[in-house]
N, C-alpha and C positions, 0 to 999 in steps of 0.2 A: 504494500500500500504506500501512496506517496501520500506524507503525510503535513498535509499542508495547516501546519500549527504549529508556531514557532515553543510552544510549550510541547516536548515529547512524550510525555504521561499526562497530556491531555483525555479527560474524559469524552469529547466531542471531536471526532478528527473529518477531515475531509478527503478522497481521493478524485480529483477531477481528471487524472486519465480513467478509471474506472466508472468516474460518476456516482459515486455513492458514500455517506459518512455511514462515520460506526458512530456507536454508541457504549462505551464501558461501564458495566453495571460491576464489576471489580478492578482492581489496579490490571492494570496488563502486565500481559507475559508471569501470570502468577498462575492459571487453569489454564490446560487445554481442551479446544476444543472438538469433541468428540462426534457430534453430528449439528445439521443445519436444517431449519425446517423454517418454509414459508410462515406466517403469521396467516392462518385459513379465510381469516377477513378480508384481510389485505396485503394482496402482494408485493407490495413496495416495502412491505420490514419483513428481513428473514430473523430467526432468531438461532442462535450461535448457545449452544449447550454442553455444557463437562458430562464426567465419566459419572456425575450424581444425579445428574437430568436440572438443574441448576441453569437459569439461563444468566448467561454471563456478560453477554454482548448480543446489540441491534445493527445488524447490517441493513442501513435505510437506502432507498433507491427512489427511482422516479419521482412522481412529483412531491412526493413526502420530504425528499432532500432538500427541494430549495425553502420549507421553515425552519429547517435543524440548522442552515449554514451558518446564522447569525450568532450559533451556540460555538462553534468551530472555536477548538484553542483555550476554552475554557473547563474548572476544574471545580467542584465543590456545587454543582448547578443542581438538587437535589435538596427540596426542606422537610422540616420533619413534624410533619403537622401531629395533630391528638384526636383522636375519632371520640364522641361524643360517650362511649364506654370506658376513658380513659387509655387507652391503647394508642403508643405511637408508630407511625409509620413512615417511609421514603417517599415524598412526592417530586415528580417531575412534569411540569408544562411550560410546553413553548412559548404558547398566548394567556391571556387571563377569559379568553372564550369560556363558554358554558360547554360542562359536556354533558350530549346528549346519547350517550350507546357507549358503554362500556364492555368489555371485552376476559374475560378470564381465561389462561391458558392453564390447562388441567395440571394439578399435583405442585403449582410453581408458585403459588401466594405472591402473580403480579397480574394487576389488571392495568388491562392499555382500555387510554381513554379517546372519545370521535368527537368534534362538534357537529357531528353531520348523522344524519340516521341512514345512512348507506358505510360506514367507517373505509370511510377514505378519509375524512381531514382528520389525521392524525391529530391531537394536542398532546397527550404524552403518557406517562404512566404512575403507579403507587406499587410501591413494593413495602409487604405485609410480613415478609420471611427476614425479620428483623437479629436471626443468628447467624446468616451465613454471610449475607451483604455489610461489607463494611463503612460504619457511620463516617468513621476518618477521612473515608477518599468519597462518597455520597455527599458529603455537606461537610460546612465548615462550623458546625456547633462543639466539637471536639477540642 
């Protein structure tokens, strides 16, 4: 990947010979990745998973890239809101859009968020699996 982020353990990268950002939901180069499956909503995010079924990284494409790129180069872009039961969790959105269709991928305690009730307009995700994901590199409340 050509990584067009002058920070190199950026959480947001971009490859514009590829055309497509990643997205790291762990520091890199720390899991490998063990297989890659479309997003069944939307084909413009694959999701990138370890040997625990763990998803670790979003490889974004099409037109879902060009709202990530403003993220490009940036580190800690993850807050950590409180659900109304007292529970904290990892949130990420691009916009401050409403969303309307939420999305759960089975066994992974991360739901991706649409503003659109077709889930194409991507706006972002929550992550609920508050053991394995790291707060340190997720946000900058550490």
């Amino acid at each position: 990947m050509v990584n067009y982020s002058k920070n190199k353990t950026a959480q947001v990268t971009y490859d514009s010979e590829a055309e497509y950002g990643y997205l790291y939901l762990i520091p890199p180069c720390t899991q490998y990745v063990v297989k890659t499956e479309e997003l069944e909503i939307n084909p413009d995010i694959l999701l990138d998973f370890d040997e625990n079924n763990h998803i670790i990284g979003l490889e974004i494409r099409g037109e879902t890239i060009t709202k990530l790129k403003n993220w490009v180069g940036k580190n800690h872009i993850f807050s950590k809101p409180i659900t109304n039961n007292g529970q904290w969790y990892f949130c990420f959105r691009i916009s401050n859009l409403h969303s309307k269709k939420s999305f759960s991928v089975n066994n992974t305690k991360i739901v991706f968020h649409f503003s659109d009730n077709n889930y194409k307009e991507f706006l972002g995700l929550d992550i609920y699996d508050i053991e394995f994901y790291s707060e340190s590199f997720l946000t900058n409340s550490i």
